[in-house]
N, C-alpha and C positions, 0 to 999 in steps of 0.2 A: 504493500500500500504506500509506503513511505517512498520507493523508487518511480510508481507512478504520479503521484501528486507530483514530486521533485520535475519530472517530466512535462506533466501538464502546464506546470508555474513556469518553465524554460521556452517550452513552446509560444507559452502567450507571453513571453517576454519578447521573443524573438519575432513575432507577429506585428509587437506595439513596436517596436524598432523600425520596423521597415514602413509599417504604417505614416511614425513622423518621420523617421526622411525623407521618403517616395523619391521621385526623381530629381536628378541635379536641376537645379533653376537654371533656364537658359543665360549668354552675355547677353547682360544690360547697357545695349545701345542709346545712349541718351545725346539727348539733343539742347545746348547750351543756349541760355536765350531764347529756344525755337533752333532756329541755324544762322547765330549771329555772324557766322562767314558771308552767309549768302543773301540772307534778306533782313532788311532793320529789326533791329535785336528786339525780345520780349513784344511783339507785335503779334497779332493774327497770323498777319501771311507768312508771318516766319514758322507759328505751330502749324500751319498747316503745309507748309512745305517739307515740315522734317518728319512728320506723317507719311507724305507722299515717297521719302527717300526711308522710310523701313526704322525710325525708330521705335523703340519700345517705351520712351519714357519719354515724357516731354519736360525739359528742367527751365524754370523760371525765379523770377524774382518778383516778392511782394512788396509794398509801403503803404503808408495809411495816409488819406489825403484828411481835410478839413475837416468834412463833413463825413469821416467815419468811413468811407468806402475801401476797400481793399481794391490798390490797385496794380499792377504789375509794372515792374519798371528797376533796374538795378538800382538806381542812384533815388535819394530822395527828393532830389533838383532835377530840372531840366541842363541835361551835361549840353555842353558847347561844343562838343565834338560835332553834332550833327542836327539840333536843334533846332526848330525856327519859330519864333513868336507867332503868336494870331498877325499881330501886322506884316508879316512875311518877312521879317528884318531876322538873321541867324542872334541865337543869342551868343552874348560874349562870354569870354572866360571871366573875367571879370564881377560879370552879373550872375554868373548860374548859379550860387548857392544861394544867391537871397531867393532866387526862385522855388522854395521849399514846399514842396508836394502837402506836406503836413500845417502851412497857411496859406492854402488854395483849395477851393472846393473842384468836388471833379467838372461841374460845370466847363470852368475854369481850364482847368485840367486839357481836357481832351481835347483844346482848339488850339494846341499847340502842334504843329508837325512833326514828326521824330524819323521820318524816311525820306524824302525827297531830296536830303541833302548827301548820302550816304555816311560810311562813315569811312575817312581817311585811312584807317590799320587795317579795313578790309575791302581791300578793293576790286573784290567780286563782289561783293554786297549790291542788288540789286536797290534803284532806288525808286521809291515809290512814294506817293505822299498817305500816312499812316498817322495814328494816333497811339497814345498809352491807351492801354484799353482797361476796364476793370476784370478782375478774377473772376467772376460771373460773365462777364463778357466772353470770355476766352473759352471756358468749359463748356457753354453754350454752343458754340459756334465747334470747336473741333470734335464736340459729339456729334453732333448733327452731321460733320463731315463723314467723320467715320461711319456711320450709319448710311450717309449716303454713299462712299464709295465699299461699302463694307471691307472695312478693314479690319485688324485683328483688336482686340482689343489691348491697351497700353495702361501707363501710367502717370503719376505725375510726381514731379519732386520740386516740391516750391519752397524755395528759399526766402526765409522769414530775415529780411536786412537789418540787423539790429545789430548795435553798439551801445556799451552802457554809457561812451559820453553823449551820446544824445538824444537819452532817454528823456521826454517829453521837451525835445528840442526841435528836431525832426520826425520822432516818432513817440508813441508811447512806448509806455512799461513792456517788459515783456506779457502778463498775464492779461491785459487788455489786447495785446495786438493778437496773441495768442487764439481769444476770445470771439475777433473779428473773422478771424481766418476760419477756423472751424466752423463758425457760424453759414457763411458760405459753401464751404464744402461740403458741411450737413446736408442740403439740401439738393445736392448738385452728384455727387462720385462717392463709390462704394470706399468702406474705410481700406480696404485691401488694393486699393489702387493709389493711394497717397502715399508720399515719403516727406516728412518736415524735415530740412536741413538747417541748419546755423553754424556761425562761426560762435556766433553768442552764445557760450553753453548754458545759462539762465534760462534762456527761449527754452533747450530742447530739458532741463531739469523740470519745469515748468510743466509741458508735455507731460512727461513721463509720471509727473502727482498727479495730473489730471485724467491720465489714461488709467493709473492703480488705484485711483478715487472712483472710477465706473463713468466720471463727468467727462471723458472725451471716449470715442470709439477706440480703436485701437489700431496706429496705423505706424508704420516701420520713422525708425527716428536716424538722421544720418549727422556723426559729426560732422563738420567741414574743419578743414585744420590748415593753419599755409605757417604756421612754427614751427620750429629745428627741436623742439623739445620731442621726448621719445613719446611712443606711444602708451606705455605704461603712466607716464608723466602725463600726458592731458585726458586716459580712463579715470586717474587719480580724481581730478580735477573736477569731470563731470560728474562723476560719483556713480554712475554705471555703465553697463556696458550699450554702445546704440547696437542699432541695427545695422549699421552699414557705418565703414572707415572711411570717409572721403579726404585723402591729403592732396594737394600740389602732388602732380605727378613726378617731377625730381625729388623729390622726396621717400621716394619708395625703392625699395630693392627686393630681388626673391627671397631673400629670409623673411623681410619684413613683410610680407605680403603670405607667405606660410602660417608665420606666428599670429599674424591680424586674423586668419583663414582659422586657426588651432584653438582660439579663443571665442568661434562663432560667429565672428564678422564678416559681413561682404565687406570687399573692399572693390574700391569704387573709385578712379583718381579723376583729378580735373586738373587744367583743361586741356587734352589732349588733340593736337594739331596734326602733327607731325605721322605720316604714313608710317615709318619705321618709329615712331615713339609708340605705336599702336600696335603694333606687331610685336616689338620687345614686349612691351607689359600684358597683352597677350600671351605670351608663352610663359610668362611670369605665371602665371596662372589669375590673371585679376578679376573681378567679378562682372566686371561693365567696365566703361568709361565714359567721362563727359568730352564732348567734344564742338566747337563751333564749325565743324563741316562732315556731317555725320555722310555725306556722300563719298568721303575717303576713307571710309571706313567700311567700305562695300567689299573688300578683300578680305576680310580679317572675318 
């Protein structure tokens, strides 16, 4: 009797094993900005472009305008790289920070051009005249796409821009901004199709109380990290472990990408340009990549 129970209890051990493994997760082909190589960054045309070129994830930037709205956009300002005021005049370097997303309502907002001008560092970047769009704007529109061209189904990794110096300077707190975001997504994408990334490990601490509170869904958390400090040294720091490792892609090596791998992390680097930098980390064994020309990434 004792030889068989001992049997039965091995069996359904070995049952629930393979149960939660199941199969390896495919590379996570993500798409930076949209495809800030090719069409104006954190825009429509850009998610829907880097849709049409096979990625799996679509990676973005949020900010909070005036009036509470989540809107996409890296910078909290209107940047002067490529900008152009409602009067049609480009804005200056000079002026772009007083132009702060967080004392503008989106009204406001979205009558500023951010494609027609392109942008100078990429000069494939197709130029079109385009706006910031809201996060509700975005998920909206590239479901509907995907449904219309049937595509496979994707994800999304939005990066929450926060800094504690400029917490309620440019943006709120983390737990408000936090707040907004969700709020949003609640109603719009399954929680198994989100990833929240920060640099701000508050943002993703923040997260992680309010997903083991029951008060957020439960959706995959990614550090983002661009410091020389080790990786042990910034687990330390956030106080657990995410879901996914995202460093600066020179930042990594095949140990380092084993060990991130041996502790249950994806590891994930940004922002990957380079055909042969895709390839090396690749054979590294890395989990995805981000990349601003997910079209050169058609090889790998």
């Amino acid at each position: 009797m004792y030889y068989v129970s001992a049997l039965v209890l091995l069996l359904a051990f070995a049952q629930v094993h393979v149960n939660q493994s199941g199969a390896p997760a495919p590379f996570d082909l993500q798409g930076h900005r949209g495809c800030r190589g090719l069409m104006p960054e954190n825009t429509v045309p850009a998610f829907l472009k880097a849709l049409d070129l096979g990625v799996t994830t679509l990676e973005l930037d949020v900010v909070i305008s005036k009036d509470r709205q989540v809107v996409v956009s890296h910078e909290p300002y209107f940047n002067a790289a490529f900008a152009i005021k409602p009067d049609g005049t480009p804005v200056s370097k000079s002026e772009q920070k007083t132009l702060n997303l967080y004392q503008m309502n989106y009204a406001d907002i979205k009558q500023y051009d951010v494609g027609s001008n392109g942008n100078p560092a990429y000069p494939e970047q197709q130029k079109l005249k385009t706006h910031k769009p809201l996060l509700s704007e975005v998920i909206d529109q590239v479901e509907a796409y995907r449904k219309q061209k049937q595509l496979p189904s994707f994800s999304y990794n939005i990066e929450l821009k926060s800094e504690p110096s400029e917490y309620n300077v440019s943006q709120p707190e983390p737990a408000p901004f936090a707040d907004l975001v969700q709020a949003v997504l609640a109603k719009r994408v399954s929680p198994d199709r989100i990833v929240i990334q920060s640099f701000d490990f508050a943002v993703l601490r923040h997260y992680k109380q309010q997903i083991d509170a029951g008060k957020y869904p439960k959706v995959r958390l990614a550090a983002l990290v661009q410091n020389l400090r080790s990786p042990e040294h910034n687990m330390e720091e956030l106080g657990f472990k995410p879901d996914i490792y995202s460093p600066y892609f020179k930042l990594l090596s095949q140990d380092k990408v084993a060990k991130l791998q041996e502790q249950g992390m994806r590891v994930i680097p940004w922002t990957v340009n380079d055909p042969d930098d895709m390839k090396r980390l690749k054979g590294w064994g890395v989990d995805g990549l981000i990349t601003d020309y997910p079209d050169r990434a058609k090889s790998l």
